[in-house]
Biopython code that builds the backbone (N, CA, C, O; Angstrom):
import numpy as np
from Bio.PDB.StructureBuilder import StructureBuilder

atoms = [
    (1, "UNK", "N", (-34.741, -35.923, -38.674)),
    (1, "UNK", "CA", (-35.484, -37.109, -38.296)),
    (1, "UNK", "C", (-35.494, -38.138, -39.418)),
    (1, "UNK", "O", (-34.892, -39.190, -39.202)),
    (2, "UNK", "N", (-36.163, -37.951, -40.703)),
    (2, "UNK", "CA", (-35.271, -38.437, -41.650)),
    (2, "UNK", "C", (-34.241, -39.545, -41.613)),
    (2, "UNK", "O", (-34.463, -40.705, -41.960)),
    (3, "UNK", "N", (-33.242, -39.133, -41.217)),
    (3, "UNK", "CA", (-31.653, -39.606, -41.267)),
    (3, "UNK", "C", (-32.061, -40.515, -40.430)),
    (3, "UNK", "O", (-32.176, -41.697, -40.752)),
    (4, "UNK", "N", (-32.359, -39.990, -39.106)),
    (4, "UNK", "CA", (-32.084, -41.196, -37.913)),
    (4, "UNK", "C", (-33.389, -42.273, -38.545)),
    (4, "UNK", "O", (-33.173, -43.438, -38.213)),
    (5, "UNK", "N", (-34.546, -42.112, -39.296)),
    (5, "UNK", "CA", (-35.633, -43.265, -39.278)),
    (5, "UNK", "C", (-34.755, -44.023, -40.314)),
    (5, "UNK", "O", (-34.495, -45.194, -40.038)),
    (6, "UNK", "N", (-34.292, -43.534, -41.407)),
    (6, "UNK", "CA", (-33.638, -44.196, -42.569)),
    (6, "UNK", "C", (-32.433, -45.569, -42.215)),
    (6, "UNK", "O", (-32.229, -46.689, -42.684)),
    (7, "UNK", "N", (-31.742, -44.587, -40.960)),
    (7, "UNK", "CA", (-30.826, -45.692, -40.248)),
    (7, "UNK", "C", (-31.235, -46.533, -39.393)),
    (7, "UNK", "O", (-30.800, -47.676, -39.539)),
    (8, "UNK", "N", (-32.023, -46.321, -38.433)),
    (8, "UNK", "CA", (-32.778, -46.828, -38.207)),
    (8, "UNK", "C", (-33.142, -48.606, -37.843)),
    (8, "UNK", "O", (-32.935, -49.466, -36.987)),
    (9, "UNK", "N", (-34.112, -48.302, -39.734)),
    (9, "UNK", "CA", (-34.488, -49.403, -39.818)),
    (9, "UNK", "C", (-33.284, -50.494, -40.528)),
    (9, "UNK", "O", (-33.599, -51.244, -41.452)),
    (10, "UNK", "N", (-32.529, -50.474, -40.219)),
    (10, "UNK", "CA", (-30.990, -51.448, -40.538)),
    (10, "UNK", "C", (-31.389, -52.185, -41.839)),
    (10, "UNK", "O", (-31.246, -53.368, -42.149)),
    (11, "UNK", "N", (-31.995, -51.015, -42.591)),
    (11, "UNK", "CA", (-31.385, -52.400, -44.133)),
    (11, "UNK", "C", (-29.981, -52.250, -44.554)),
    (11, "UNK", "O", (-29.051, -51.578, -44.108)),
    (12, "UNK", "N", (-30.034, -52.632, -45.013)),
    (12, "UNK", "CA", (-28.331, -53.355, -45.620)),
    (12, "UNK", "C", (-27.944, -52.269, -47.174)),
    (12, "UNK", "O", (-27.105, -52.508, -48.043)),
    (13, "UNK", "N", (-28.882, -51.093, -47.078)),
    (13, "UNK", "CA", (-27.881, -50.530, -48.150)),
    (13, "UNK", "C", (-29.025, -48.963, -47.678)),
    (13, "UNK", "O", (-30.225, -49.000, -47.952)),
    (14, "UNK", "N", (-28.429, -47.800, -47.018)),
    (14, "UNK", "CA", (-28.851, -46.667, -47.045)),
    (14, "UNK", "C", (-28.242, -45.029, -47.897)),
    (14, "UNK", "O", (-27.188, -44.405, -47.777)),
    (15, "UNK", "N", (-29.219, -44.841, -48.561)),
    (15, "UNK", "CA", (-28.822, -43.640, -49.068)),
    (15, "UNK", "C", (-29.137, -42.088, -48.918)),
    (15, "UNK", "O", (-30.188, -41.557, -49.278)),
    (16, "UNK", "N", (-27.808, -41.302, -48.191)),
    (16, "UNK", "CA", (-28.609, -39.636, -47.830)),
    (16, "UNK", "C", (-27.948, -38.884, -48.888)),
    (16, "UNK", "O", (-26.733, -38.893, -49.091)),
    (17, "UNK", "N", (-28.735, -38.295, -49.488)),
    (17, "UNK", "CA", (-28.659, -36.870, -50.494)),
    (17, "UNK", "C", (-28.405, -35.746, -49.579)),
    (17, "UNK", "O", (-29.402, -35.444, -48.923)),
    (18, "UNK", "N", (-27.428, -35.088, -49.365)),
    (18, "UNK", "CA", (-27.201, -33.730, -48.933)),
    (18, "UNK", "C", (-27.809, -33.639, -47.510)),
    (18, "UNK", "O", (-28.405, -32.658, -47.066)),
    (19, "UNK", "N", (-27.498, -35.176, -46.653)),
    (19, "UNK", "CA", (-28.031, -35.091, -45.292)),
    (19, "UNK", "C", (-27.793, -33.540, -44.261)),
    (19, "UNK", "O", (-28.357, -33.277, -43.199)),
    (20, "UNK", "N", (-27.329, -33.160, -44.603)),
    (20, "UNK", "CA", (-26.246, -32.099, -43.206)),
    (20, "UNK", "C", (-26.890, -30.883, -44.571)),
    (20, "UNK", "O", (-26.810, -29.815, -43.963)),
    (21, "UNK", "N", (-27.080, -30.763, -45.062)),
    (21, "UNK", "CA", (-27.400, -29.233, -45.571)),
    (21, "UNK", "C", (-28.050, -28.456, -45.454)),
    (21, "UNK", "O", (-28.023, -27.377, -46.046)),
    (22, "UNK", "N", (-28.839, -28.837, -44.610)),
    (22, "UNK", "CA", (-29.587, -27.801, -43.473)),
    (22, "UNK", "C", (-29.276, -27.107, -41.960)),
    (22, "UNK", "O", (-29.809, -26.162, -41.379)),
    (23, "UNK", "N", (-28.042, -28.114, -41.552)),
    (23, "UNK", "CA", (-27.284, -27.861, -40.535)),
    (23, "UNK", "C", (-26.534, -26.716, -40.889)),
    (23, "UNK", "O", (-26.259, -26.263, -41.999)),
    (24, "UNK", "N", (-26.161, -26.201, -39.377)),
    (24, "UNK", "CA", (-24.984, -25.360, -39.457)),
    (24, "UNK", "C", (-24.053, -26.856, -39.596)),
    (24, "UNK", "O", (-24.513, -27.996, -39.655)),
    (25, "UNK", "N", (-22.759, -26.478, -39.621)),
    (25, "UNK", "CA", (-21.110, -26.843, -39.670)),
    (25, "UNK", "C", (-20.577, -27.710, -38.384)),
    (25, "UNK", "O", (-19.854, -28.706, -38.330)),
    (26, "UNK", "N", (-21.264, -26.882, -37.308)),
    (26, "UNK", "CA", (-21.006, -27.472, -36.030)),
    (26, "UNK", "C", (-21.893, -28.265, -35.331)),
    (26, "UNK", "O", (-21.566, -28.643, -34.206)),
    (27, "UNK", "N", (-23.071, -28.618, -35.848)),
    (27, "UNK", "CA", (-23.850, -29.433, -35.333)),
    (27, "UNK", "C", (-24.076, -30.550, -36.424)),
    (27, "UNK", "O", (-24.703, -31.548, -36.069)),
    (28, "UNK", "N", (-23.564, -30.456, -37.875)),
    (28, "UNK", "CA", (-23.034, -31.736, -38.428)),
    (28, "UNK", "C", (-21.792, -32.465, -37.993)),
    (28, "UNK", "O", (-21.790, -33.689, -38.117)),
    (29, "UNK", "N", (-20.575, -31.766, -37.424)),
    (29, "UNK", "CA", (-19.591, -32.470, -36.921)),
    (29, "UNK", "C", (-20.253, -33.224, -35.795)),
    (29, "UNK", "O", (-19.827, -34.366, -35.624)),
    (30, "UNK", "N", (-21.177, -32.821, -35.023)),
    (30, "UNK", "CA", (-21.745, -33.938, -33.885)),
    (30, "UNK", "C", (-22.621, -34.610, -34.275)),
    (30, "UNK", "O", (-23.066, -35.526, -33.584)),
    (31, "UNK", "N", (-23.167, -34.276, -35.686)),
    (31, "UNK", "CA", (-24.008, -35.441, -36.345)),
    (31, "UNK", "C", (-23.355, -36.761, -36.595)),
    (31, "UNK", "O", (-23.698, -37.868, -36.180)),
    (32, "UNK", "N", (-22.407, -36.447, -37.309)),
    (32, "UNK", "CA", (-21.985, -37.517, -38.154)),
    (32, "UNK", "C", (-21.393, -38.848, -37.410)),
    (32, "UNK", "O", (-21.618, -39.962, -37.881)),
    (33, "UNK", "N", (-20.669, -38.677, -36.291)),
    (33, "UNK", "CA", (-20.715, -40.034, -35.395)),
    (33, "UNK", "C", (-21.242, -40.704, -34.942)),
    (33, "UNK", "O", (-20.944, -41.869, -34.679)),
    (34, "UNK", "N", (-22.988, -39.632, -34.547)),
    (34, "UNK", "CA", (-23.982, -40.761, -34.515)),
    (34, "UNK", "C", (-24.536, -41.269, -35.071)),
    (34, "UNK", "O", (-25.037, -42.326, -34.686)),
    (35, "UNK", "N", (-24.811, -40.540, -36.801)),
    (35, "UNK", "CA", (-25.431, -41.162, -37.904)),
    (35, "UNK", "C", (-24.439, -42.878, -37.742)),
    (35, "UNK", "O", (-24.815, -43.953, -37.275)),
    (36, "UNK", "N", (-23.318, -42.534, -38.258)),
    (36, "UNK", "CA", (-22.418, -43.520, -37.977)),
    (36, "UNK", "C", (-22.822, -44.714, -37.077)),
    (36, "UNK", "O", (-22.963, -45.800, -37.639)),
    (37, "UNK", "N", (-23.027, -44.628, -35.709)),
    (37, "UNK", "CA", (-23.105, -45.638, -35.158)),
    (37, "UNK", "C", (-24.782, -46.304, -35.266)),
    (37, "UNK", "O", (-25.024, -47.510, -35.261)),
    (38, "UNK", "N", (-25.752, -45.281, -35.356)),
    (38, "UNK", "CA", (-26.967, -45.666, -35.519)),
    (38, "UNK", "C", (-27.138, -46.228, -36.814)),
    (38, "UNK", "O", (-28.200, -46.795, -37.070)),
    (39, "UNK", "N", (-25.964, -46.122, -37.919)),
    (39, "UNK", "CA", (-26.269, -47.184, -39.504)),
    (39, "UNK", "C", (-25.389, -48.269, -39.170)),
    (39, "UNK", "O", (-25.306, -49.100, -40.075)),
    (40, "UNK", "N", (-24.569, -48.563, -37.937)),
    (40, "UNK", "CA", (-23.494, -49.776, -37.699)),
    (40, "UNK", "C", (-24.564, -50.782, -38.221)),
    (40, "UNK", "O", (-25.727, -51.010, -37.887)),
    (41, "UNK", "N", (-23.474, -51.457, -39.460)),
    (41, "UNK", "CA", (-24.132, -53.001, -39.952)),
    (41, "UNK", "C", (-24.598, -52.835, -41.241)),
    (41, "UNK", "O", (-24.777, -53.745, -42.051)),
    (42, "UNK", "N", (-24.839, -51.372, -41.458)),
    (42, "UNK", "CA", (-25.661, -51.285, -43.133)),
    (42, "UNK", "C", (-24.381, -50.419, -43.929)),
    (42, "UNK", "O", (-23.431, -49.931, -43.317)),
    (43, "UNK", "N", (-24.515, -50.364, -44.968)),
    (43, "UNK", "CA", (-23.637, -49.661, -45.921)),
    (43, "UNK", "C", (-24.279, -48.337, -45.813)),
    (43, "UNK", "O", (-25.479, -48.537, -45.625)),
    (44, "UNK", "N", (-24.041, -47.185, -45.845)),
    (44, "UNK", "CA", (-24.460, -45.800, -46.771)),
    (44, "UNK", "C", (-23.332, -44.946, -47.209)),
    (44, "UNK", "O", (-22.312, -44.598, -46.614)),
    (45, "UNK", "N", (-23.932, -44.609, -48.824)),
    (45, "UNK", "CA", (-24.028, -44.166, -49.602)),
    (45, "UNK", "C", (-24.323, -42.343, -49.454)),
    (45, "UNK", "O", (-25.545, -42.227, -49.539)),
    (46, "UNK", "N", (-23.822, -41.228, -49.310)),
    (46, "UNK", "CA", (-24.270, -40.208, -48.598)),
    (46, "UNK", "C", (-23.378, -39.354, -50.145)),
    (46, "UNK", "O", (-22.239, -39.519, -50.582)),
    (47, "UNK", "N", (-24.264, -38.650, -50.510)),
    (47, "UNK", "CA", (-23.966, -37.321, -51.449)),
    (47, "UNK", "C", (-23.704, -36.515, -50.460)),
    (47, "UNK", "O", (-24.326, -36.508, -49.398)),
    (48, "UNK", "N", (-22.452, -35.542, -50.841)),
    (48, "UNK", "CA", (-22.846, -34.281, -50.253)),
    (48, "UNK", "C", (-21.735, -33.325, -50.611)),
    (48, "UNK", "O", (-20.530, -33.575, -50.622)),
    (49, "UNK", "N", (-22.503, -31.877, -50.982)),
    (49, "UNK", "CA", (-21.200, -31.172, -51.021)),
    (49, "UNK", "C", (-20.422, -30.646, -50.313)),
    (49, "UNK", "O", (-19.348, -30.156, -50.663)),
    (50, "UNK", "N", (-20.933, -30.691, -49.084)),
    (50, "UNK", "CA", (-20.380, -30.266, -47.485)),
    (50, "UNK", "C", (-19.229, -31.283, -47.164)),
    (50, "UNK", "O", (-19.644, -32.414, -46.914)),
    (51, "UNK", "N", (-18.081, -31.142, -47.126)),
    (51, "UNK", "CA", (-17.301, -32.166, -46.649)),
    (51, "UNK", "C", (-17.037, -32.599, -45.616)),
    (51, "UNK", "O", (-16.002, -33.264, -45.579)),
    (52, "UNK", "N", (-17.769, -32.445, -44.414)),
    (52, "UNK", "CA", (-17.707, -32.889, -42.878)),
    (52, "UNK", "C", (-18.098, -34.000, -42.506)),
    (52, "UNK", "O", (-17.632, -34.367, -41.428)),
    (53, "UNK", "N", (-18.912, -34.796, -43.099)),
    (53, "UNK", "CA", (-18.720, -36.382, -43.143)),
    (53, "UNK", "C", (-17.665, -37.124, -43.829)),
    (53, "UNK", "O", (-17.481, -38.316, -43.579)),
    (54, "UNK", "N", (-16.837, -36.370, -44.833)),
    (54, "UNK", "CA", (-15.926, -37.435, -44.997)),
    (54, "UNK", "C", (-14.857, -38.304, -44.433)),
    (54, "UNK", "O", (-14.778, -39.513, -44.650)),
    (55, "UNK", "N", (-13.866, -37.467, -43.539)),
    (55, "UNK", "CA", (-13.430, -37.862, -42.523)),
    (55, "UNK", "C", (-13.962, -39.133, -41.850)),
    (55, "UNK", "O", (-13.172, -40.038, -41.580)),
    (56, "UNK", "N", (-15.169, -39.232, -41.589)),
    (56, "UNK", "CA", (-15.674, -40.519, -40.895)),
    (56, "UNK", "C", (-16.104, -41.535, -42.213)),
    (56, "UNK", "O", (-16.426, -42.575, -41.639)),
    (57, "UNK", "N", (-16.260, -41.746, -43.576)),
    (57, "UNK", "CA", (-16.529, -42.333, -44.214)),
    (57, "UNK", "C", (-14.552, -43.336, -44.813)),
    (57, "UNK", "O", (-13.388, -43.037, -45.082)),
    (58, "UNK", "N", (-15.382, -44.438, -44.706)),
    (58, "UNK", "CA", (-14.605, -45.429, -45.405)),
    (58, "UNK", "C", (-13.911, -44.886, -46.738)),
    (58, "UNK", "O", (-12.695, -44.716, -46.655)),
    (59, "UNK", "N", (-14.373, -44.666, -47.650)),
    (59, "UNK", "CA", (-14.062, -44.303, -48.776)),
    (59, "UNK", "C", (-14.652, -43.272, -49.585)),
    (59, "UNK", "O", (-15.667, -43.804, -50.034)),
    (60, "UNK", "N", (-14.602, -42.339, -49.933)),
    (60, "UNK", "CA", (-14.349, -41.350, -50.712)),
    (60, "UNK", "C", (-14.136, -41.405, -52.496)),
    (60, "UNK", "O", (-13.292, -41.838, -53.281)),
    (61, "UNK", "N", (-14.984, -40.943, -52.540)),
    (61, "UNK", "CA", (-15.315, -40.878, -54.376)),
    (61, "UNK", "C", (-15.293, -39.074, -54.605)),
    (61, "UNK", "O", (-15.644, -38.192, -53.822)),
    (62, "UNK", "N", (-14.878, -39.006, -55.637)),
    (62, "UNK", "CA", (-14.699, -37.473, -55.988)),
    (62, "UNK", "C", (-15.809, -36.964, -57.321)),
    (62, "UNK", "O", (-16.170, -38.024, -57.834)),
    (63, "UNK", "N", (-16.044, -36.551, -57.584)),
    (63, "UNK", "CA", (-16.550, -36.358, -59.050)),
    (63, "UNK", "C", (-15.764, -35.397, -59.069)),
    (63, "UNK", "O", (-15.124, -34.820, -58.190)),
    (64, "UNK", "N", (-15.949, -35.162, -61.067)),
    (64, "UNK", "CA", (-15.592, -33.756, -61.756)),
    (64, "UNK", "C", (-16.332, -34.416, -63.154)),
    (64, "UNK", "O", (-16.308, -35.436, -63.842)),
    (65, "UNK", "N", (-16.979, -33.135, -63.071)),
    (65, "UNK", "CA", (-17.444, -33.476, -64.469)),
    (65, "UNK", "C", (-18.189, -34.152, -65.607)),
    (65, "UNK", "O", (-18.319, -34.011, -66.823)),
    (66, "UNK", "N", (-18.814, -35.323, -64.190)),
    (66, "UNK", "CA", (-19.210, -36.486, -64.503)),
    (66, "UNK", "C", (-18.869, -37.863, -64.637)),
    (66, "UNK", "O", (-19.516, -38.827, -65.046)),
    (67, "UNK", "N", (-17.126, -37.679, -63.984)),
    (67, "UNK", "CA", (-16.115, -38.431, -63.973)),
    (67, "UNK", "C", (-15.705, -38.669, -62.393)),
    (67, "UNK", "O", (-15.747, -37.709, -61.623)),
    (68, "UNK", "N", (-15.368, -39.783, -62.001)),
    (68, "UNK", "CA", (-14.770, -39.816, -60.621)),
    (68, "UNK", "C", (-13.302, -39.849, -60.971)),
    (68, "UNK", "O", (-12.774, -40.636, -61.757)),
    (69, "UNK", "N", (-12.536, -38.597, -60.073)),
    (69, "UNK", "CA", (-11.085, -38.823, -60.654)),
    (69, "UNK", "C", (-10.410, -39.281, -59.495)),
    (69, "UNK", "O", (-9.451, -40.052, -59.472)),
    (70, "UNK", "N", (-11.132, -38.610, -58.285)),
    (70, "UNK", "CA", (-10.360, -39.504, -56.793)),
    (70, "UNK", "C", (-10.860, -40.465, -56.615)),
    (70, "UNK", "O", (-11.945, -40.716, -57.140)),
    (71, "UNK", "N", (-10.288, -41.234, -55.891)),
    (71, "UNK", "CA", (-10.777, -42.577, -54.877)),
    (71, "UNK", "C", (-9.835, -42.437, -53.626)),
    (71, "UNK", "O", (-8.715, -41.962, -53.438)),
    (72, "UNK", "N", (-10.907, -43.141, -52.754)),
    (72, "UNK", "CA", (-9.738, -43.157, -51.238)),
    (72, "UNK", "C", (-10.190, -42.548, -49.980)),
    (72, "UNK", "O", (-11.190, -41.830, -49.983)),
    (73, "UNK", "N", (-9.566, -42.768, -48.963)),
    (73, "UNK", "CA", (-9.903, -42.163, -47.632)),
    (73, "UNK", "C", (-9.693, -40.916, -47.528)),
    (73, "UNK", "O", (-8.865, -40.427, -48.296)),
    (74, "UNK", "N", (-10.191, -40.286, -46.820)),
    (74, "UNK", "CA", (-10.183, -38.954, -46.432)),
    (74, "UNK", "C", (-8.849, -38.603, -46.561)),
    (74, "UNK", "O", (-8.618, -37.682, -47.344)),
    (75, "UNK", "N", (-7.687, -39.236, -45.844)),
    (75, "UNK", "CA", (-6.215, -39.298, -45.578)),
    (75, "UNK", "C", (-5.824, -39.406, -46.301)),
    (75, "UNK", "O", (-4.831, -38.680, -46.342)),
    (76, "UNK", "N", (-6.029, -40.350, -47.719)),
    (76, "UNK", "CA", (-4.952, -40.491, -48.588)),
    (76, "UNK", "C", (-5.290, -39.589, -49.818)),
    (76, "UNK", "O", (-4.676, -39.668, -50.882)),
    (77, "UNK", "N", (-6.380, -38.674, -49.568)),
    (77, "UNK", "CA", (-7.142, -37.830, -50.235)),
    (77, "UNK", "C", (-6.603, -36.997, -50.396)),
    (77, "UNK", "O", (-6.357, -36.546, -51.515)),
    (78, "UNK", "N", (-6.083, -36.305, -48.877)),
    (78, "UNK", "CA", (-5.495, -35.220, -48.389)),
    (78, "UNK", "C", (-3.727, -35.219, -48.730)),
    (78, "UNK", "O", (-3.004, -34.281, -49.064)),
    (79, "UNK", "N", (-3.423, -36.580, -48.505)),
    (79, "UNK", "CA", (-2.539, -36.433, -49.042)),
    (79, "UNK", "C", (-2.053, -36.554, -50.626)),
    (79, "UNK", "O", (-0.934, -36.273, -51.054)),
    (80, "UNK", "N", (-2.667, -36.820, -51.034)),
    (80, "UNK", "CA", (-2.436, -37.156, -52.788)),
    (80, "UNK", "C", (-2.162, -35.503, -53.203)),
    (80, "UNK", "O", (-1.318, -35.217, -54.052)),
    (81, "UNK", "N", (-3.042, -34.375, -52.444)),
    (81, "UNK", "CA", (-2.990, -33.348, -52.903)),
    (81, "UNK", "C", (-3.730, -32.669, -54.348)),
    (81, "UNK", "O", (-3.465, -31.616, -54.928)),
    (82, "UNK", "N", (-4.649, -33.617, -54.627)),
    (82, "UNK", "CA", (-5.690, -32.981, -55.689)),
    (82, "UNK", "C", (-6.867, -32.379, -55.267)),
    (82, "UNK", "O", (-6.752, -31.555, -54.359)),
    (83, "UNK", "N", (-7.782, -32.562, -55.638)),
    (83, "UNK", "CA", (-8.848, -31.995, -56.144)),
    (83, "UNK", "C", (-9.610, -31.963, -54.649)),
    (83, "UNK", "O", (-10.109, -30.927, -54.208)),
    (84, "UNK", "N", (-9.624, -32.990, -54.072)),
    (84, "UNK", "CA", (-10.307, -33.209, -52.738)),
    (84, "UNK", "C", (-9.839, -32.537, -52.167)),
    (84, "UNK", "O", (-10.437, -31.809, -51.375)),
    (85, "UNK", "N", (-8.448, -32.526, -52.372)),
    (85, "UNK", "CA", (-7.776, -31.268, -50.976)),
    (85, "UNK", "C", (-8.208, -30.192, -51.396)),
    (85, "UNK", "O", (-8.209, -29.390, -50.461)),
    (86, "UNK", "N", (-8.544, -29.788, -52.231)),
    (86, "UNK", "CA", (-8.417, -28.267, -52.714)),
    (86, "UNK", "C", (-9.904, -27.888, -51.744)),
    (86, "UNK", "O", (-9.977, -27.133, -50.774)),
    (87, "UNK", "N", (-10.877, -28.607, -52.318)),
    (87, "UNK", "CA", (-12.142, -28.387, -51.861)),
    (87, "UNK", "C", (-12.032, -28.245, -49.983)),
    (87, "UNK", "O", (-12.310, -27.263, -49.295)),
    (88, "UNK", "N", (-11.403, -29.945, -49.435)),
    (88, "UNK", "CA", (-11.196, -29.769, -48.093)),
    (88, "UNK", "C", (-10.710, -28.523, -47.636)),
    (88, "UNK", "O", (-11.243, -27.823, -46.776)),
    (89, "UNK", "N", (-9.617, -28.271, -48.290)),
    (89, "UNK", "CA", (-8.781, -26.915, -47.339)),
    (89, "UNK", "C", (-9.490, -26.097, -47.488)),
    (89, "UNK", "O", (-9.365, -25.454, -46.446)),
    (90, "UNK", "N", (-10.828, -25.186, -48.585)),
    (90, "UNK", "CA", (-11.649, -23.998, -48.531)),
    (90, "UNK", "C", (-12.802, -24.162, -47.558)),
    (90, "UNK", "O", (-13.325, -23.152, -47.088)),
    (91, "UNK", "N", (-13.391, -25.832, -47.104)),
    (91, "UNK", "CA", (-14.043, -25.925, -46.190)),
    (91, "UNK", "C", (-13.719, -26.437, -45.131)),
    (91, "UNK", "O", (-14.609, -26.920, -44.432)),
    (92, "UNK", "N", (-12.310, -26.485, -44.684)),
    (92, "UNK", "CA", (-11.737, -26.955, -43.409)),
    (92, "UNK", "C", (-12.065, -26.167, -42.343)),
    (92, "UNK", "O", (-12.426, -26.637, -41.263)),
    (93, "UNK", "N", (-11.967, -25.024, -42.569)),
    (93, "UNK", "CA", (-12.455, -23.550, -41.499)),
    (93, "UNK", "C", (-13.791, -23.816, -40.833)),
    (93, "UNK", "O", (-14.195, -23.195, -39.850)),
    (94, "UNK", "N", (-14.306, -24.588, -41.321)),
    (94, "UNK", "CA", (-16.192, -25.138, -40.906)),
    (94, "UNK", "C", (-15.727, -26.174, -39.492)),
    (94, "UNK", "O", (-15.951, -26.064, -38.286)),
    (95, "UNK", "N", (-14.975, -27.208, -40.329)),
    (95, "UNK", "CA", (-14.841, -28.220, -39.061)),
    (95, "UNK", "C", (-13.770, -28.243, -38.312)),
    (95, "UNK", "O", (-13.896, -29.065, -37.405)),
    (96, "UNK", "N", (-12.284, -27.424, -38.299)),
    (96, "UNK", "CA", (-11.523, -26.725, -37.632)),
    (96, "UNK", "C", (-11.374, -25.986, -36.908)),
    (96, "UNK", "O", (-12.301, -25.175, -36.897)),
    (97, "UNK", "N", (-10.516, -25.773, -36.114)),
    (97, "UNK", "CA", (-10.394, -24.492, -35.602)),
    (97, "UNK", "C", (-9.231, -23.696, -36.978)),
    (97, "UNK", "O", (-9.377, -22.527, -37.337)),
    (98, "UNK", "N", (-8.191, -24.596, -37.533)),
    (98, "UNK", "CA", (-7.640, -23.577, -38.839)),
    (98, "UNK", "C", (-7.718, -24.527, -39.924)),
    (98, "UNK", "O", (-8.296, -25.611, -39.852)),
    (99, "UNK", "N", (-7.121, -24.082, -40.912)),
    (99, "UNK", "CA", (-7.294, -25.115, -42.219)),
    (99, "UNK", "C", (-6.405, -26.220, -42.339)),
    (99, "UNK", "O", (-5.200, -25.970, -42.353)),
    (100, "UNK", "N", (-6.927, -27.811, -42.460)),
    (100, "UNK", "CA", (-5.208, -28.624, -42.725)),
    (100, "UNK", "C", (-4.988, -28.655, -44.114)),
    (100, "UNK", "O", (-5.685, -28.874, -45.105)),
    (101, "UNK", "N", (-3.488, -28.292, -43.831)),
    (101, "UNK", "CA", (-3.029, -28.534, -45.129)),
    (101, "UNK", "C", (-2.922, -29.876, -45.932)),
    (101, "UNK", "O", (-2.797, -30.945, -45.335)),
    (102, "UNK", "N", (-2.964, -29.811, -47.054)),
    (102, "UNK", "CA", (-2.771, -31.052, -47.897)),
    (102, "UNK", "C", (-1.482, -31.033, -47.975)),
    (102, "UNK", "O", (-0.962, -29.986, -47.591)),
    (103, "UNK", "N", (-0.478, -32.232, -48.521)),
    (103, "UNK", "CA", (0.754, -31.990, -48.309)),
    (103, "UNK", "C", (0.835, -32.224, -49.949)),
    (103, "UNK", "O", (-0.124, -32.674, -50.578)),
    (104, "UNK", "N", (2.151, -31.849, -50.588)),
    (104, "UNK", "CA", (2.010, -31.963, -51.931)),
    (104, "UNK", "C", (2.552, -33.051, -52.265)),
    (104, "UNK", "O", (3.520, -33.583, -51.721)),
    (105, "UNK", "N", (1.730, -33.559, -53.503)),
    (105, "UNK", "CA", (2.584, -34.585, -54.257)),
    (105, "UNK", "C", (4.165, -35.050, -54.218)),
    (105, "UNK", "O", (4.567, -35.935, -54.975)),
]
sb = StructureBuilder()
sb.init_structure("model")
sb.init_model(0)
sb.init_chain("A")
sb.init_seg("    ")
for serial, (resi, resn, name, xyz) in enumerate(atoms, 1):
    if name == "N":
        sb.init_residue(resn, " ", resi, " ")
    sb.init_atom(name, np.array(xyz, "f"), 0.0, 1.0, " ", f" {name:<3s}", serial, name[0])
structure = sb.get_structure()
């Protein structure tokens, strides 16, 4: 409930910390399109270590370390073949039916 009041009220810059981490896997994949359309018009900003919103997010930031070493869409994430993929492919099994591969460099 949370999520949906936060979006909601359409300000122009929203932020969720670890929205979906109380969910199972399969009822964040049906979250996240409506979070999506219920923030249409505002920016957010969403931490999380669960990777099942990324796919639907614009852009993609990576950390390590305290450092962002990726940037980029989900897609060009996957394909670059670093660090994001690594993580995606151990939690692809959540929002899959099998794992996608990253393709290599």
């Amino acid at each position: 409930m949370a999520i949906a009041r936060g979006l909601v009220r359409r300000r122009g810059l929203v932020v969720l910390d670890e929205p979906t981490a109380a969910i199972d896997p399969v009822t964040e994949v049906e979250l996240c399109p409506r979070m999506l359309e219920m923030g249409a018009g505002s920016t957010a900003i969403v931490v999380s270590h669960r990777l099942g919103v990324a796919p639907y997010s614009d852009r993609v930031l990576v950390p390590d370390q305290g450092r962002i070493v990726e940037d980029g869409s989900h897609d060009e994430l996957l394909a670059q073949g670093g660090l994001y993929a690594r993580l995606w492919n151990a939690q692809a099994s959540w929002y899959t039916d099998r794992p996608v591969q990253a393709s290599s460099p």
